[in-house]
Residue, then its C-alpha position, 0 to 999 in steps of 0.5 A: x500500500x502506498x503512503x496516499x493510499x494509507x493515509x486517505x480517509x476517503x476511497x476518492x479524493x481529489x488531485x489537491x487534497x492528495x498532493x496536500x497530503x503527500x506534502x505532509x508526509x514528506x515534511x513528517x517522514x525522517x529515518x526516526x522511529x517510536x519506541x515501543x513503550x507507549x502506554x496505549x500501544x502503538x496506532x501504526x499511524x506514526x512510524x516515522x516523523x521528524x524529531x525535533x531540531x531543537x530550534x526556538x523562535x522568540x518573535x517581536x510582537x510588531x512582527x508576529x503573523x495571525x495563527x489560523x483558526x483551526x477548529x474541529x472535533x476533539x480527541x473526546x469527542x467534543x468540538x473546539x475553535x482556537x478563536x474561542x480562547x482569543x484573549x487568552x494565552x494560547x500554548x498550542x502542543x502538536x503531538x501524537x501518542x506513538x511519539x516518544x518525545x511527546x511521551x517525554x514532555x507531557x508531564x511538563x505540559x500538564x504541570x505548566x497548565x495547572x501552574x498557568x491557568x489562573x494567569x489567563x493561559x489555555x493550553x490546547x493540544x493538536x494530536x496527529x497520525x493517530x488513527x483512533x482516539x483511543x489513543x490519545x485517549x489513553x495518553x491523556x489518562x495517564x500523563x494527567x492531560x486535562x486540557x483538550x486537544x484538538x483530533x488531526x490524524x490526517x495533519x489536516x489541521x497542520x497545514x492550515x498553518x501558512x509557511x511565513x507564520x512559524x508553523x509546527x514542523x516537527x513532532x512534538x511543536x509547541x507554539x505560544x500564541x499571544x492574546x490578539x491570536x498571533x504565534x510570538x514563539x515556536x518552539x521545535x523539540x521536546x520541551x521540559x517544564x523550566x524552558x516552557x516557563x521562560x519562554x512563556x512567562x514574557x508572553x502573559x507579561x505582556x499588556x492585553 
């Protein structure tokens, strides 16, 4: 089976959806591996992807690009709108279950969240190449992630993403979208709990 056929969702799709696709499978494929100790086993979904290459991005608020508006179902079936947060610090986490980095920087995430809320911080996840909630499901459970993440097996949601914005390139990406929607910092790599505060304690510093 080819990598088009085993990522479509459809049995049809037309000539711009599957070159979409196959783009994103070329800015994901990379000779990396997951290892076998997910919690949830493995989805199949993620075989290969790119780790991360470590590169942090910090931009000036005058030069800040909007983030798109993603929206859609998430991984427990609720639906969620990244413009339902607008007003609020936004750290946006890309990962997938069967991503050992991602397994790695999840308690972080999830200690920084509870830290931050109060701060008027909403952390939003964007799981990709699973190909069944339960999952990311599971993944949630076990590493204490209670805020929602938005359900992308395809990366459909990652391409939405313009190539001048900072986009998420890698898995895990995290990004931290200031109050008027706009991505003040990129970070490409797993990210640990005292790297995540500095970069995002500037952020919620700054005037609404």
């Amino acid at each position: 089976m080819s990598w088009t056929q085993a990522l479509s969702p459809r049995p049809f799709r037309s000539a711009a959806a599957l070159a979409g696709t196959a783009a994103l499978v070329l800015a994901l494929a990379s000779c990396s591996t997951p290892s076998d100790d997910s919690p949830s086993g493995s989805s199949g979904s993620g075989a290969n992807f790119v780790e991360g290459t470590g590169a942090v991005t910090k931009v000036p608020v005058a030069e800040r690009k909007k983030a798109p508006d993603i929206s859609g179902e998430t991984v427990d079936g609720g639906e969620l709108s990244l413009s339902d947060y607008r007003g609020k610090v936004v750290v946006l986490n890309v990962w997938g279950s069967w991503c050992a980095p991602c397994r790695a920087e999840a308690k972080h995430l999830a200690k920084v969240s509870e830290d931050t809320k109060t701060q008027g911080v909403q952390f939003v996840g964007l799981n990709t190449r699973d190909m069944d909630t339960a999952q990311p499901r599971a993944f949630e459970r076990t590493y204490g992630i209670e805020y929602p993440s938005l359900y992308d097996p395809y990366g459909k949601q990652m391409l939405k993403f313009p190539k001048n914005a900072l986009p998420p390139q890698t898995i895990p990406t995290t990004l931290i979208i200031d109050r008027e929607g706009r991505i003040a910092v990129r970070l490409l790599k797993e990210v640990g709990e005292e790297e995540l505060r500095k970069a995002l304690d500037p952020v919620i510093a700054e005037k609404a």
